[in-house]
N, CA, C, O and CB atoms as a CASP TS submission, in Angstrom:
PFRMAT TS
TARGET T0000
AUTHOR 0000-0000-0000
METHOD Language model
MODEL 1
PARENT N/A
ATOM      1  N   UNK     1      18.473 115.730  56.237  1.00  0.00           N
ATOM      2  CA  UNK     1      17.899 115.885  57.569  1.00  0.00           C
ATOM      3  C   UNK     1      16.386 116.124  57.463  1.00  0.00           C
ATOM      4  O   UNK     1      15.926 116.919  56.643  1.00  0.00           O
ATOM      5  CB  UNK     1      18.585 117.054  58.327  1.00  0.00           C
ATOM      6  N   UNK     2      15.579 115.374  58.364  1.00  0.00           N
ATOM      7  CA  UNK     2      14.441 115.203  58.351  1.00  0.00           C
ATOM      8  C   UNK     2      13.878 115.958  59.776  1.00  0.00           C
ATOM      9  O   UNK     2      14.018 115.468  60.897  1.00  0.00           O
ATOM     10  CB  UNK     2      14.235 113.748  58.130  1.00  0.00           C
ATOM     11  N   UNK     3      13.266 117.150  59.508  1.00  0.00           N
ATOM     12  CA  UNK     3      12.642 118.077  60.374  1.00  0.00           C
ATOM     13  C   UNK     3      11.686 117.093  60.997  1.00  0.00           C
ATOM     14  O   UNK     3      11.591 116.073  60.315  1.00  0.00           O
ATOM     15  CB  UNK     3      11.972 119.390  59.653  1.00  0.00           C
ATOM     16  N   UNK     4      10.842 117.092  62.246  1.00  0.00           N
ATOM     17  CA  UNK     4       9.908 116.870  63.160  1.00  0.00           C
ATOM     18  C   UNK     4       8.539 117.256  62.397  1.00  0.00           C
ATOM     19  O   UNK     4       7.695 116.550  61.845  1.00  0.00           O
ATOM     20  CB  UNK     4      10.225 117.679  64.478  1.00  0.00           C
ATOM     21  N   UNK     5       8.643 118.618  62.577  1.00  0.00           N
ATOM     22  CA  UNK     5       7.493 119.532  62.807  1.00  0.00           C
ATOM     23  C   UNK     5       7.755 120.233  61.309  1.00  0.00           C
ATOM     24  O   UNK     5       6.788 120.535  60.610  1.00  0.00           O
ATOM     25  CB  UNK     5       7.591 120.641  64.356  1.00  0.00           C
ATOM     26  N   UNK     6       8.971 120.443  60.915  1.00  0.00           N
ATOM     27  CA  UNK     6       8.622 121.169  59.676  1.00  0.00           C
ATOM     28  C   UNK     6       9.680 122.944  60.204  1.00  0.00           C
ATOM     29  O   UNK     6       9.638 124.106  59.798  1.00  0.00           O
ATOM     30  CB  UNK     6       6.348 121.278  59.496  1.00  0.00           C
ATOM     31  N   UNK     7      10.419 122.267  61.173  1.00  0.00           N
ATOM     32  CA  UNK     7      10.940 123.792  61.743  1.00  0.00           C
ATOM     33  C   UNK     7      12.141 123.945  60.778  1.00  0.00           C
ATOM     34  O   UNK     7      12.442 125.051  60.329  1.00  0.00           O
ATOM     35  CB  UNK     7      11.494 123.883  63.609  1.00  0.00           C
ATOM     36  N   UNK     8      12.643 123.116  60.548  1.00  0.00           N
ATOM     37  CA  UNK     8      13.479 123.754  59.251  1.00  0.00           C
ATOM     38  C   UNK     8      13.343 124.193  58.076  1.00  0.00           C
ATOM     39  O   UNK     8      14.132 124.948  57.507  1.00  0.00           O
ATOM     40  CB  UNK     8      14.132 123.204  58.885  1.00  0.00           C
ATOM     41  N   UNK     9      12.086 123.641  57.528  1.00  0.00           N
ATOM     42  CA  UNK     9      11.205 124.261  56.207  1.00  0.00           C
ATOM     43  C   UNK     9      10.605 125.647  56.815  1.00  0.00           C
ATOM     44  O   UNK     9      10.261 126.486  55.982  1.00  0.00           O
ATOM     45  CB  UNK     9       9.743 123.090  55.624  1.00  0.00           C
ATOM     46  N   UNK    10      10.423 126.010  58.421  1.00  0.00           N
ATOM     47  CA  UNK    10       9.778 126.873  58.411  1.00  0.00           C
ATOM     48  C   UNK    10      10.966 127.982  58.578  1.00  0.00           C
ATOM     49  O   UNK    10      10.624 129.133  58.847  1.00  0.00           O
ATOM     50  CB  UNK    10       8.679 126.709  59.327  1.00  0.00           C
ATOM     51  N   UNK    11      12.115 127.725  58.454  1.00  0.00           N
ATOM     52  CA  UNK    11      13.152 128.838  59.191  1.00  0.00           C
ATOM     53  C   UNK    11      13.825 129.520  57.399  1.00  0.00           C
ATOM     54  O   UNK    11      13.991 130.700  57.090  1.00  0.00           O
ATOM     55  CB  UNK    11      14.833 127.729  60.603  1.00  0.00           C
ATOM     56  N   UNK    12      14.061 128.348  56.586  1.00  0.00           N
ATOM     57  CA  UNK    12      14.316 128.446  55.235  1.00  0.00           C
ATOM     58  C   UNK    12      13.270 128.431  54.235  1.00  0.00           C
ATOM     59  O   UNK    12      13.412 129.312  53.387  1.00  0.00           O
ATOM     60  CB  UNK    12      15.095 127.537  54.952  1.00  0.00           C
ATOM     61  N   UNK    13      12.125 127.583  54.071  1.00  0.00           N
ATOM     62  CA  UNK    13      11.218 128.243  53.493  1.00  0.00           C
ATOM     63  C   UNK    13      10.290 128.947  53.727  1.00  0.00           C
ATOM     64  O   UNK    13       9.537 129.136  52.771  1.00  0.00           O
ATOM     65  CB  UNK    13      10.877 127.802  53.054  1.00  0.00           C
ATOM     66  N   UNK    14      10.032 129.440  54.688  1.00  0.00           N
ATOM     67  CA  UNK    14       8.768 130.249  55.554  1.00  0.00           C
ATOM     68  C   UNK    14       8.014 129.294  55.750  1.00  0.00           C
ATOM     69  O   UNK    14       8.511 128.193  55.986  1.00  0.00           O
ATOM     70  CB  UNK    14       7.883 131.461  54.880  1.00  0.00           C
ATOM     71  N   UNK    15       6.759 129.447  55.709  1.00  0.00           N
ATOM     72  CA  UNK    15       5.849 128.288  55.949  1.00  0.00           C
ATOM     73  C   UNK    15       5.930 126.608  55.801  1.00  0.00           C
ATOM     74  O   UNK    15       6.387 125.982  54.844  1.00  0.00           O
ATOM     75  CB  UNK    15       4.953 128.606  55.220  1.00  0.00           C
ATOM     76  N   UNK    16       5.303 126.034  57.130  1.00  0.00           N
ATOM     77  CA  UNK    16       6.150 124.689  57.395  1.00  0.00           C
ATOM     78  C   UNK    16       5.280 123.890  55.983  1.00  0.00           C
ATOM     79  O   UNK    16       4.088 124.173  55.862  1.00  0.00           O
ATOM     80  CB  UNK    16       5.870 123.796  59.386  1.00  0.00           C
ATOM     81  N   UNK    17       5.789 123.107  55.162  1.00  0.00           N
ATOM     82  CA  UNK    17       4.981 122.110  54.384  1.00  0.00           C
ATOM     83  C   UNK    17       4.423 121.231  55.051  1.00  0.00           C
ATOM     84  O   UNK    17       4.820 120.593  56.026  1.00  0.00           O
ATOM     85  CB  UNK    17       5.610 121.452  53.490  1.00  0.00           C
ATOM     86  N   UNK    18       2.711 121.198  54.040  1.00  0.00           N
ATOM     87  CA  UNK    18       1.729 119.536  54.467  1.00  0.00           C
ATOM     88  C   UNK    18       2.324 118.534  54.770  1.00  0.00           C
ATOM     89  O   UNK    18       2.114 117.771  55.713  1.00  0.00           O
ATOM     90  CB  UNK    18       0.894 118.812  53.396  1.00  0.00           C
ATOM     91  N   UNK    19       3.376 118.483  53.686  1.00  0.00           N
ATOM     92  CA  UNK    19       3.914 116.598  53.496  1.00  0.00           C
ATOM     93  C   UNK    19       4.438 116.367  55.155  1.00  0.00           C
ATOM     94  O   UNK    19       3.995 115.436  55.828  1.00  0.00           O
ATOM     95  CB  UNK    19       5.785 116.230  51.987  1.00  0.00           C
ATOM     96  N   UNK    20       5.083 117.006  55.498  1.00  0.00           N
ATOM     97  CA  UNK    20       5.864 116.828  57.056  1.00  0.00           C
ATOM     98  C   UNK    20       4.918 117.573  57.938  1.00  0.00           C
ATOM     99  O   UNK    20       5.045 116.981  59.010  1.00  0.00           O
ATOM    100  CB  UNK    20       7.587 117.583  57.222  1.00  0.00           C
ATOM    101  N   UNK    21       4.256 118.294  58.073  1.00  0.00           N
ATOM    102  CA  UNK    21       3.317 118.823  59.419  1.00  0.00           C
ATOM    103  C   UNK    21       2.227 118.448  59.256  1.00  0.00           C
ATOM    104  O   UNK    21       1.464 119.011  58.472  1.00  0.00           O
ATOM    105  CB  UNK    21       3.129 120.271  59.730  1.00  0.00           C
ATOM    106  N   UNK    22       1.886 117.367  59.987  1.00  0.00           N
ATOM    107  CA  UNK    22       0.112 117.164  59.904  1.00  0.00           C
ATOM    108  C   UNK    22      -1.196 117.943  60.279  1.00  0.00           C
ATOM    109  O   UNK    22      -2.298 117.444  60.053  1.00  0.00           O
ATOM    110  CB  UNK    22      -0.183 116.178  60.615  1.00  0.00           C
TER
END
């Protein structure tokens, strides 16, 4: 699954990653 914004990297890894949030 491919987050938007990065809200699932931000809920499990804390901070959203570059590669997916511009």
């Amino acid at each position: 699954m491919v987050p938007a914004g990065g809200a699932i990297h931000e809920m499990v890894l804390g901070p959203p990653q570059p590669v997916e949030v511009p």
